[in-house]
C-alpha positions in Angstrom: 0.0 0.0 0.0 2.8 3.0 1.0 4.5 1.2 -2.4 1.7 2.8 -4.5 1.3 5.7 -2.2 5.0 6.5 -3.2 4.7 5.9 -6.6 1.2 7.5 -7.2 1.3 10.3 -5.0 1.3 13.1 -7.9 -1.8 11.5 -8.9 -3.4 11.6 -5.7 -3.0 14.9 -4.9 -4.6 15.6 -8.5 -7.8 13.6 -7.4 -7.6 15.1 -3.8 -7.6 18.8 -5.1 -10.1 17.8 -8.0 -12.5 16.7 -5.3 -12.1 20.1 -3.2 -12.9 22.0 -6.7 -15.8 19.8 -8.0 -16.8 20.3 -4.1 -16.5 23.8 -4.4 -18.3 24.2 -7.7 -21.4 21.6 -6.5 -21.9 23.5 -3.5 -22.0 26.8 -5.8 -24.2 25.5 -8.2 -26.5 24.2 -5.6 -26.6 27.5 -3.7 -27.4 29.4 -6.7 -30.5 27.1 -7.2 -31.6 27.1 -3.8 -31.5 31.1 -4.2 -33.1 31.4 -7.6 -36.1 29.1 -6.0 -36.7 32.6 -3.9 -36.0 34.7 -6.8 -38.3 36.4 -9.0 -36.6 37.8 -12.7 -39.3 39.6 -14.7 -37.9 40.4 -18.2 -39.1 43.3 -20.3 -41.2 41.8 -23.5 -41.2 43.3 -26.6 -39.6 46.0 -28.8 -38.4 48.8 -27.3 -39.0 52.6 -29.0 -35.1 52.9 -29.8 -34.2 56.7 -30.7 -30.6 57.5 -31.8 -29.4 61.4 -31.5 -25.9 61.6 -32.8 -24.2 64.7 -35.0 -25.4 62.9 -38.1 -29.1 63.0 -37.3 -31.5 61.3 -35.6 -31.9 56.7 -36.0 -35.2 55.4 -35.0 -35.5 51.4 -34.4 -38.8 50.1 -35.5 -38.5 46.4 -35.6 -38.9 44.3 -32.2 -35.6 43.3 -31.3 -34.3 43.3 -27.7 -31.1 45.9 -26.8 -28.5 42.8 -27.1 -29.6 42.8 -30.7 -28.9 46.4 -31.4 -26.1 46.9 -34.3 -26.0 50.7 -35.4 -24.1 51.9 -38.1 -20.7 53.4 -37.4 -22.0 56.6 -38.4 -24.9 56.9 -35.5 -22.5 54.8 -32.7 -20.4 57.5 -32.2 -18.5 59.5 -29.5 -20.9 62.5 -28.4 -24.2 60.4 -29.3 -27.1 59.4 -26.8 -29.6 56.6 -26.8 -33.0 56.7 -26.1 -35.1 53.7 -25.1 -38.7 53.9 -23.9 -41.2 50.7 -23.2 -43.9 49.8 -20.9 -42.9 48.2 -17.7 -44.8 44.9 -17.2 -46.7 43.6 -14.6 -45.1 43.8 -11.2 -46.0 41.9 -7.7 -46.6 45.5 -5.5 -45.5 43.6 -2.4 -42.1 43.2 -3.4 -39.3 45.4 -3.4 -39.1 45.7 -7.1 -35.2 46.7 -8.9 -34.4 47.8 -12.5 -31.1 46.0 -12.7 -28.5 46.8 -15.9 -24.7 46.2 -16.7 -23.5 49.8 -18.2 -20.1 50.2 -20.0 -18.8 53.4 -20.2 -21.7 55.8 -20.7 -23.8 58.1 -18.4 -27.2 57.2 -18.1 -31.0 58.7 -16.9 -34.1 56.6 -16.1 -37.0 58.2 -15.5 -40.6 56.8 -15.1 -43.9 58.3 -16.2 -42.0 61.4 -17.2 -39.7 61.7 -13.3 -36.7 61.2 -13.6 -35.4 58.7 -10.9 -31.8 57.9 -11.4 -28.9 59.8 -13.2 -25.4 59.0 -13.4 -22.0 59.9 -15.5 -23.6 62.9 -17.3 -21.0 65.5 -16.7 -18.5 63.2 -16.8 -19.5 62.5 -20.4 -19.2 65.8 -21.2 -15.7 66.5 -19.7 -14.8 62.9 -21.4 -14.0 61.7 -18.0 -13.6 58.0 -18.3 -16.8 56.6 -16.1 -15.8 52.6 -16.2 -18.7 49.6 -16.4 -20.0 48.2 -13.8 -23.8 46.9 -12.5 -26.7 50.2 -12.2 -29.5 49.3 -9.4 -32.7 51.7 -9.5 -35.4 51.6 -7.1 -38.7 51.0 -8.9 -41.4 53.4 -7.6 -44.3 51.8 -6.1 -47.6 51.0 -8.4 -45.2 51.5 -11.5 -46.9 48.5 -13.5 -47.9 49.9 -16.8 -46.2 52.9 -16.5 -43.7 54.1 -19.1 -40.2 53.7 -18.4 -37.4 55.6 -20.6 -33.6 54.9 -20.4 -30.9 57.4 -21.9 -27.5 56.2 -22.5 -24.5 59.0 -23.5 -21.9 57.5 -25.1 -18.1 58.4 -24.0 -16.6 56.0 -26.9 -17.3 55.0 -30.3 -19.3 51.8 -30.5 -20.6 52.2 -26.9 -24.4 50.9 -28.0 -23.3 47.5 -29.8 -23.8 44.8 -27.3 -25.6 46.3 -24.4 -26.9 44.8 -21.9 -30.8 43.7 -21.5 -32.4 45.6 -18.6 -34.1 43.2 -16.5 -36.8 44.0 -12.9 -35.7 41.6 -9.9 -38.8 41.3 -7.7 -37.9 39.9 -4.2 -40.3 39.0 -1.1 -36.7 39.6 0.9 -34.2 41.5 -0.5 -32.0 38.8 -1.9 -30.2 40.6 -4.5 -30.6 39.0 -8.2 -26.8 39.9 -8.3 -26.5 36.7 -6.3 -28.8 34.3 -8.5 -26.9 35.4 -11.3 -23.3 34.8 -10.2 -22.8 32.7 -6.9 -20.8 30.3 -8.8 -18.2 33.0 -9.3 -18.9 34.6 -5.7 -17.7 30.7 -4.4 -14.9 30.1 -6.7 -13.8 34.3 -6.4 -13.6 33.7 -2.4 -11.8 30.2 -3.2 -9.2 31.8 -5.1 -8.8 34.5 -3.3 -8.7 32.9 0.5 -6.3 30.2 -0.6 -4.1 32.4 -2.4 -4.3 34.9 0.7 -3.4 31.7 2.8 -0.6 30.9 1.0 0.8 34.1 0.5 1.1 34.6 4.2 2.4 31.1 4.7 4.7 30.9 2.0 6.0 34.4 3.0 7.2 33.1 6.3 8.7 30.1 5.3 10.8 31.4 2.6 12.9 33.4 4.8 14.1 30.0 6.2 13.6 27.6 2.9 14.2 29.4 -0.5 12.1 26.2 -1.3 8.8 28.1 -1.3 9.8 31.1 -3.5 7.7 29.1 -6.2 4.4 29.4 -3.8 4.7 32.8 -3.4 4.2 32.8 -7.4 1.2 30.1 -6.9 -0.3 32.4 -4.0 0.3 35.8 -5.9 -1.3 33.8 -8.9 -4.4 32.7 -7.5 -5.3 35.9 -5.4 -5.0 38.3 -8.5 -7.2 36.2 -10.9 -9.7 35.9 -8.2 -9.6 39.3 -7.7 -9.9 40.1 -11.5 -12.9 37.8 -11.7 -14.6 38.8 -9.0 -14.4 42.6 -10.7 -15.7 41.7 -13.7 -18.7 40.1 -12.4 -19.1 43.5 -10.3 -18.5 42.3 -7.1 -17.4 45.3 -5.6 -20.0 46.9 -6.1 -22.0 45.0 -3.5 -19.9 47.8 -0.9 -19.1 50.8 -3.8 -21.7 51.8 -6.2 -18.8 53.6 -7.4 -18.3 52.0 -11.1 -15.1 53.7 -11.4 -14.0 51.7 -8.3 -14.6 48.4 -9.5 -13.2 49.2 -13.2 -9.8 50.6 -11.6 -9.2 47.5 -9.9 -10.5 44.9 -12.6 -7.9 46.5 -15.2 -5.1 46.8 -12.6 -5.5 43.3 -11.2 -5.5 42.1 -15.2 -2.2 44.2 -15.9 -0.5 42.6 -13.4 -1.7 38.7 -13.7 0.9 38.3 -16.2 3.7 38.8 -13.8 2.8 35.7 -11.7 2.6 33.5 -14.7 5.8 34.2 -15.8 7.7 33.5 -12.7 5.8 30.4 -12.3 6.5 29.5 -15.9 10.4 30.4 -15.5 10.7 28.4 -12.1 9.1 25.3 -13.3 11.8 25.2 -16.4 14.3 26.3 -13.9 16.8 23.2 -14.0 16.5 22.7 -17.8 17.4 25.9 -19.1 18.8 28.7 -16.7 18.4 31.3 -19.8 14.3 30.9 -20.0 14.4 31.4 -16.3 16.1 34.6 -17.2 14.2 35.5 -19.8 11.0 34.6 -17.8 12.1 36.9 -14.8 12.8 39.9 -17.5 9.7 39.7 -18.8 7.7 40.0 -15.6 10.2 43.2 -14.8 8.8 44.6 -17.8 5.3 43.5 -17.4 5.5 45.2 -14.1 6.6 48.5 -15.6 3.9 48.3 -18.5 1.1 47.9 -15.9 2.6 51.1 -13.6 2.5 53.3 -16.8 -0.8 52.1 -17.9 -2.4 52.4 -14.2 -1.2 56.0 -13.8 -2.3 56.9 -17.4 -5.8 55.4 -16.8 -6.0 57.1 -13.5 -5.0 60.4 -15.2 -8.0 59.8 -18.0 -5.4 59.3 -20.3 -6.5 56.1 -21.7 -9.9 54.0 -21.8 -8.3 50.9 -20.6 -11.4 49.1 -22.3 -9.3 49.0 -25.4 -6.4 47.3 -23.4 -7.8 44.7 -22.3 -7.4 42.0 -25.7 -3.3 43.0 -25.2 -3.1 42.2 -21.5 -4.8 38.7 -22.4 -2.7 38.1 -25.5 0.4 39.1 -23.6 -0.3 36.3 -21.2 -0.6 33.8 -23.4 2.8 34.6 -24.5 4.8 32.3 -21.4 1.7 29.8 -22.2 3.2 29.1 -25.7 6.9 29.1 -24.6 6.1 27.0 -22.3 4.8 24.6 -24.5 7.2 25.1 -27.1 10.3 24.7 -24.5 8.3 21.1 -23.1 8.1 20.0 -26.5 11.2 20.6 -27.9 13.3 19.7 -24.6 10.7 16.6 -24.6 9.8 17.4 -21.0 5.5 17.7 -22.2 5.3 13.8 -20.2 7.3 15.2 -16.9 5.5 18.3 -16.7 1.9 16.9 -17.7 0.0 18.0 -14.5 1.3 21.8 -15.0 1.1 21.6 -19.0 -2.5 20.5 -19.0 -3.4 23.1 -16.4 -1.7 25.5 -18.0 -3.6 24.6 -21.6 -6.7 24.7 -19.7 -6.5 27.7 -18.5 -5.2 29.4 -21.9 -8.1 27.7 -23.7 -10.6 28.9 -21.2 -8.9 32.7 -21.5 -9.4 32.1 -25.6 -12.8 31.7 -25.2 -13.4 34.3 -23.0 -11.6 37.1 -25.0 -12.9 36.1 -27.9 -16.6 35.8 -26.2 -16.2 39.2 -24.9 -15.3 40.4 -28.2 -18.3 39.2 -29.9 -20.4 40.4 -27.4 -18.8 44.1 -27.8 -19.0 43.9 -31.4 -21.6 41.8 -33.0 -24.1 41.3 -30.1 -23.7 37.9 -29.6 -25.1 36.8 -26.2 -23.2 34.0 -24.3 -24.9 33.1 -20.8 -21.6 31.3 -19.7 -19.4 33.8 -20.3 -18.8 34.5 -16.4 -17.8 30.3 -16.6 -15.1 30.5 -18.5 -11.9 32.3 -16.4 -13.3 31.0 -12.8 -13.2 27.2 -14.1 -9.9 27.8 -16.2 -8.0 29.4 -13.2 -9.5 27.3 -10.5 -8.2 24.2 -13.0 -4.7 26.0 -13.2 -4.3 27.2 -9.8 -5.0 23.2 -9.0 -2.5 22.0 -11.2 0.3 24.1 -10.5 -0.1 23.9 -6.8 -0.3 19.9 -7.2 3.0 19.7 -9.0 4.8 22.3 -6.8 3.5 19.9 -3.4 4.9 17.2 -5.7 8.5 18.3 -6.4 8.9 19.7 -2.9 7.6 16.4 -1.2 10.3 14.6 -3.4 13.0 17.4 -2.9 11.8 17.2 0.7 12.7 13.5 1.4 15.5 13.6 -0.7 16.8 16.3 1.4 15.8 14.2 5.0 18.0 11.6 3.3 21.0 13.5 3.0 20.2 15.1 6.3 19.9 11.4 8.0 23.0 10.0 6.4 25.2 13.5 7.3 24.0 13.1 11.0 25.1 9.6 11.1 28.3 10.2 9.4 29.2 13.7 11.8 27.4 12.8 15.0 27.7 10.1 17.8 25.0 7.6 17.8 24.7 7.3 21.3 24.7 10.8 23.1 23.5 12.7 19.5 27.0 15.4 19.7 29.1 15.8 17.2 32.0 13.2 16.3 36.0 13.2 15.6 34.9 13.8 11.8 32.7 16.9 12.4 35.5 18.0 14.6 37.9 18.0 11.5 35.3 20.1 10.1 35.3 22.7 12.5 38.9 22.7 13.1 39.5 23.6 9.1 37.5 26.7 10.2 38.8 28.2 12.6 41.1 31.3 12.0 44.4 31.4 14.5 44.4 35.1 14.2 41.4 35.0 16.6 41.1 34.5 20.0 39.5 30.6 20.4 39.7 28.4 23.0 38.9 24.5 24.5 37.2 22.6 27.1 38.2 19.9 27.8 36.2 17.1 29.8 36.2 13.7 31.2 33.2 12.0 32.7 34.4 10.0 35.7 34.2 6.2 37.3 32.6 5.6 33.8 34.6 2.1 33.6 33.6 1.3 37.5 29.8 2.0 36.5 30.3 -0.4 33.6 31.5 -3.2 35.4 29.4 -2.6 38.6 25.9 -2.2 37.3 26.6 -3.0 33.3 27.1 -1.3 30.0 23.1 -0.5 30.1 23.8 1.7 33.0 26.9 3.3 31.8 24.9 4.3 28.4 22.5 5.8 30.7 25.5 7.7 32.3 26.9 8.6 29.0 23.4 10.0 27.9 22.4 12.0 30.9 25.6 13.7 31.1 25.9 14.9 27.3 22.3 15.9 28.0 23.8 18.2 30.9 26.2 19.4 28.1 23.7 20.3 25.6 21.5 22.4 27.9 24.8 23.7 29.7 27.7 24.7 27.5 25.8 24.1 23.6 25.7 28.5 23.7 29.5 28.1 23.7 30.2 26.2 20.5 30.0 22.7 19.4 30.4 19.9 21.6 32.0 16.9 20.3 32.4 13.0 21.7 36.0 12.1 21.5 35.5 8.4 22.5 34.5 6.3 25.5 34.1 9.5 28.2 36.5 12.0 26.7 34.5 15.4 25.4 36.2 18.2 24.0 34.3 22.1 23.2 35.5 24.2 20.7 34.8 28.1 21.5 35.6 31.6 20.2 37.2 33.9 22.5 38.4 33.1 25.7 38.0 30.5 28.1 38.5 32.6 31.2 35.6 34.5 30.8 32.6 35.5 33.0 30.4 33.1 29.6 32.2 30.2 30.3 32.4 30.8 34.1 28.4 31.3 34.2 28.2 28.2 31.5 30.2 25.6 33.8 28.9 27.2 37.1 25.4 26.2 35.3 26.9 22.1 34.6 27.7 21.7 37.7 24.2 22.4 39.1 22.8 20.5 36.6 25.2 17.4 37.6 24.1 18.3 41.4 20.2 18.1 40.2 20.7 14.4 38.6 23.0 13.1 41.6 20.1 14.0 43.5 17.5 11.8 41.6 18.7 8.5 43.2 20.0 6.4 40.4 22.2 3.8 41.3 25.1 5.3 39.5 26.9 9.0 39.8 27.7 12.0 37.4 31.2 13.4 38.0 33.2 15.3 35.5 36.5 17.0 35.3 37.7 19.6 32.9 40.7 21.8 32.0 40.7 24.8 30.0 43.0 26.3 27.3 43.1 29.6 25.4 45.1 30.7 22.1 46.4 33.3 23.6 48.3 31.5 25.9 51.0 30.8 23.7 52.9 32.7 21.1 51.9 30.6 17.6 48.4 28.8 18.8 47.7 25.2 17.4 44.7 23.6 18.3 47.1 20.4 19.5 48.8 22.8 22.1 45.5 24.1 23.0 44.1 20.6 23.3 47.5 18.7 25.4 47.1 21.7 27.8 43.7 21.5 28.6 44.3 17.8 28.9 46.7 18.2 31.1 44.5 20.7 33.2 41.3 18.4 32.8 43.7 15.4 34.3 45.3 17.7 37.2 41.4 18.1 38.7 40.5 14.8 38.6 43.7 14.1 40.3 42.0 16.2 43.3 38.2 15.0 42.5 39.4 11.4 43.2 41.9 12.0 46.3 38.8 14.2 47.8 36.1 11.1 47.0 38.7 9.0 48.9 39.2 11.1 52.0 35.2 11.8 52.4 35.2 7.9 52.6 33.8 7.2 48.6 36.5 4.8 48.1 38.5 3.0 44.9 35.0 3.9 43.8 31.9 5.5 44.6 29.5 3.8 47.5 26.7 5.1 49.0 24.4 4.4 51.7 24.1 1.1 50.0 27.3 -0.7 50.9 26.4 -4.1 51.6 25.7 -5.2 48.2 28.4 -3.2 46.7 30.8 -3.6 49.7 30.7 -7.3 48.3 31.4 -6.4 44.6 34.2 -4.5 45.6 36.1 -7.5 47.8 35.3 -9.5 45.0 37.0 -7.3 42.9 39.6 -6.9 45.4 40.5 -10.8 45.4 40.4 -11.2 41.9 42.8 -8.4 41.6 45.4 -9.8 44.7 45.2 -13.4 42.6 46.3 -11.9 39.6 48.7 -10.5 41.3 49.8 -13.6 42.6 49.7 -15.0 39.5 51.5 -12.2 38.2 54.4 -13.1 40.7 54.4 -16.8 40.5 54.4 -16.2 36.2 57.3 -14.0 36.8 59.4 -16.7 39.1 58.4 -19.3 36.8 59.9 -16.9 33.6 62.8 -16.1 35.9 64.0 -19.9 36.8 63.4 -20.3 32.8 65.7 -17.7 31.9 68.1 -19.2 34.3 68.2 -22.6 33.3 68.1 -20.8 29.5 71.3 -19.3 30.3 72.7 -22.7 32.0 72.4 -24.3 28.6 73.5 -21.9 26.4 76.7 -21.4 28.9 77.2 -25.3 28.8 76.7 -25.1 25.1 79.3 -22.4 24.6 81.9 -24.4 27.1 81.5 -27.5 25.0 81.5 -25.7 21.6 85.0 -23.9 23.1 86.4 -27.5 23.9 85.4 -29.0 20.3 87.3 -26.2 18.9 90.7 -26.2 21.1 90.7 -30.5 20.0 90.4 -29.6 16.1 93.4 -26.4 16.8 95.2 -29.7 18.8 94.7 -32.1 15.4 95.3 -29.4 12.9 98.6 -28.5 14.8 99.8 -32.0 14.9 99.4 -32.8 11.0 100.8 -29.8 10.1 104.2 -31.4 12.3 104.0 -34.5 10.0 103.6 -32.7 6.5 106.5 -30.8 7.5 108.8 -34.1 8.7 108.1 -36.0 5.4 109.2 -33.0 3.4 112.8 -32.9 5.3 112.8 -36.6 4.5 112.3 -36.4 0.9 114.9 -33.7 1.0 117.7 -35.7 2.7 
């Protein structure tokens, strides 16, 4: 089971964040039903008397059509020009609070009912050519207004202004449930979605990377999924719900789309990051420059320099742009099967932004109504956002155990197994560190009667020993520097500065209270320590090996006086408590054994000694009868040479 956990986890957290989305979306779609059940929309039916002022003349409509359908001529649908629009409202429940509702697009406009005029707005900003934004227009309905004539004047700021408005449409409510919230509580759940989580992980993300450069990519993620949902929830006017300011929502919608961009490239650079360090680059430049675009174009459209309206195709378009190289680099590095989870997100959501511009476009243009416009962005980001946070969670679990791993093994190749401090090996480490120019010294330490507790109560209790004391260490003399294990009960500290200071003083005055507290808990075994200190600038050229056979030395000079002062306050060859009988026992055990080795010791050394002797004996008698053999063969050698030479006088004679 953890076989397939391991192998399929990208996978699962796909399905796992699928199911909170098709969660989120269910619940959305069910609360907009259960909202519309208390929802009344009355539509206007009809033609509507359609007038047309412009420079050129006056336009009258005469065929039944609604105001979606409307398609002047470029001549009429100009700059300047106002619409009128008069029908008769329909029949209207009088006990509800009933509201013309409209979506207006940058043009003033007047209702008026039965010849009073009820609601203005924009109209002098029309005629400064102030830019007045879109956004949703709630009137009041008078009461008893069934049958009664309502007109609706629309100034145009723009050119083209009238192709593609929006229907007006009377929400009659027994409570006043907006019909703002029938229409879009699908994108009011995924808007908050987007926006909480990317809040969340913003925050989270933010904290983190201080510590773990790790999460610089969910910063992108976060920054990602709060500004889409921000954008989104603009441009189905949610804003407006607080500011009936139109302006308000507009500035935000167009600033929030600027900079959307700038997320998708760093994400887009980041996930390519360890195949090509040049796209990265190139990915980070172009969100520099994005970011400058979108400050120029926010303080020209603040200053009424620009309509940002005819922005908006560009900002989408230039988007797309890191969507294709992404692509393009996947395909032609062959990375499209690695990166699948963030390439089909990332299609997903550049399809879904297709549609929608090029929805939005008819709509502007040609009239074309599409009800699931308002669909399109929410499902593609919420689809995306999924995606990319999926494969992220994926790379850093992986990068995550990989990096425990070499943690784990590094721990077990520089620490001690037993006592969790630092080894001979890490000590090599820190020794190639240190500069002899500075002031550093050591502490040395020696944990005593380690070898009595050992044989006394066993190697379990002397592991016990060995673990409570570096845990004295630790909470003791850690501030100091690094506190290594040398082997068996030897323990050395490395520190910079001096070791004669009030630090060190305050640090060992603090171990030895400590050792105090755990003699005092009544374990069977005791906690004694000596030390010696050593600083660099004791000597003239510092080494750390002077340092170290000095503080040695020091270290063995008090135990020296901790041992002849355990012996004189009665603690003996080794420590005995209260409980002497069963130990007074070990000990004259001990004390036998060591007297018969002794003795055995002696009797060993007789035994060599008459060896030796008798050795000696035979090697003396050997050289004696060696030293005989040899005088006999002078004796012979002597007498033939007498006989050689009386045969040669004989043969002479």
């Amino acid at each position: 089971m953890i076989y397939w956990i391991k192998k399929y986890y990208k996978m699962l957290l796909s399905i796992v964040f699928t199911a909170l989305a098709i969660l989120a979306v269910g619940g959305a779609m069910y609360g907009a039903f259960m909202i519309k059940q208390e929802t009344n929309i009355v539509s206007f039916e009809g033609k509507w008397d359609i007038e047309l002022h412009s420079k050129s003349g006056k336009f009258s409509l005469e065929q039944e059509q609604t105001l979606m359908d409307i398609n002047f001529y470029n001549t009429f649908n100009t700059k300047g020009s106002y619409m009128v629009c008069t029908k008769t409202i329909p029949e209207l429940n009088e006990n509800y609070d009933n509201t013309l509702e409209m979506v207006v697009k940058n043009c003033g406009i007047s209702v008026s009912v039965d010849g009073k005029t009820i609601y203005e707005y924009g109209i002098e900003n029309v005629k400064s050519g102030k830019y007045l934004g879109k956004g949703k227009v709630r009137v009041s309905l008078p009461d008893n207004c069934s049958g009664k004539e309502i007109k609706i004047v629309y100034y145009a700021m723009e050119d083209g202004v009238f192709t593609g408005i929006y229907e007006p449409v009377i929400s009659s409510n027994k409570e006043p449930i907006d019909n703002y919230l029938v229409e879009n509580v699908f994108n009011i759940i995924i808007c908050s979605f987007l926006i909480v989580v990317g809040a969340f992980i913003l925050i989270v993300s933010c904290m983190r990377v201080m510590y773990n450069k790790n999460f610089l990519p969910l910063i992108y993620i976060g920054l990602f999924s709060a500004i889409v949902g921000i954008f989104i929830s603009c441009n189905i006017y949610t804003i407006q719900i607080v500011s009936t300011n139109r302006l308000v929502n507009t500035y935000v919608e167009y600033i929030s789309l600027s900079l959307l961009p700038i997320p998708i490239f760093l994400i887009v650079g980041e996930n390519y990051k360890n195949y090509s360090i040049n796209f990265k680059r190139n990915m980070f430049i172009c969100a520099a420059v994005d970011f400058l675009v979108a400050i120029v174009f926010t303080v020209l459209m603040l200053n009424n320099a620009i309509y940002p309206d005819k922005y908006v195709l560009l900002f989408l378009i230039f988007y797309l742009v890191p969507g294709a190289l992404s692509l393009y680099l996947a395909k032609k590095m062959k990375l499209i099967r690695e990166n699948l989870i963030f390439n089909i997100g990332f299609a997903v959501f550049v399809a879904m932004s297709a549609l929608y511009v090029m929805s939005d476009w008819l709509i502007t243009n040609y009239s074309y109504d599409f009800k699931y416009i308002n669909f399109y962005l929410p499902i593609g980001a919420i689809v995306f956002v999924g995606c990319i946070f999926t494969d992220y969670m994926s790379d850093y679990l992986s990068s995550y155990k990989e990096a425990s791993q070499a943690k784990k093994l590094e721990e077990i190749a520089f620490t001690d197994n037993l006592t969790g401090l630092y080894n001979r090996a890490e000590l090599d480490n820190v020794l190639g560190k240190i500069n002899y120019k500075e002031i550093f010294s050591v502490i040395s330490l020696d944990l005593n009667y380690l070898k009595m507790t050992n044989d006394i109560y066993g190697h379990k209790a002397g592991d016990a020993l060995l673990k409570g004391f570096s845990d004295i260490l630790k909470k003791s003399l850690s501030e100091l520097g690094p506190i290594f294990r040398m082997g068996g009960d030897e323990f050395l500290v490395v520190l910079e500065g001096s070791a004669f200071s009030d630090r060190v003083r305050n640090a060992l005055d603090n171990m030895e209270r400590l050792i105090d507290r755990e003699n005092k808990k009544g374990y069977d075994y005791r906690t004694s320590v000596a030390y010696g200190l050593a600083c660099s600038d004791e000597f003239e050229y510092p080494k750390f090996d002077k340092l170290n056979a000095l503080a040695d030395k020091r270290m063995y000079d008090m135990k020296k006086k901790i041992k002849e002062k355990d012996r004189k306050s009665g603690f003996g060859v080794d420590y005995v408590d209260d409980r002497t009988e069963d130990i007074t026992g070990v000990v004259k055990e001990i004390s036998k054994a060591l007297k018969a080795g002794e003795k055995r010791e002696k009797e060993e050394a007789k035994k060599a000694k008459r060896e030796a002797k008798e050795e000696a004996r035979e090697i003396a008698r050997m050289e004696k009868e060696a030293a005989k053999e040899a005088k006999k063969s002078d004796k012979n050698a002597i007498s033939e040479q007498s006989n050689d030479e009386n045969d040669n006088q004989t043969v002479d004679e």
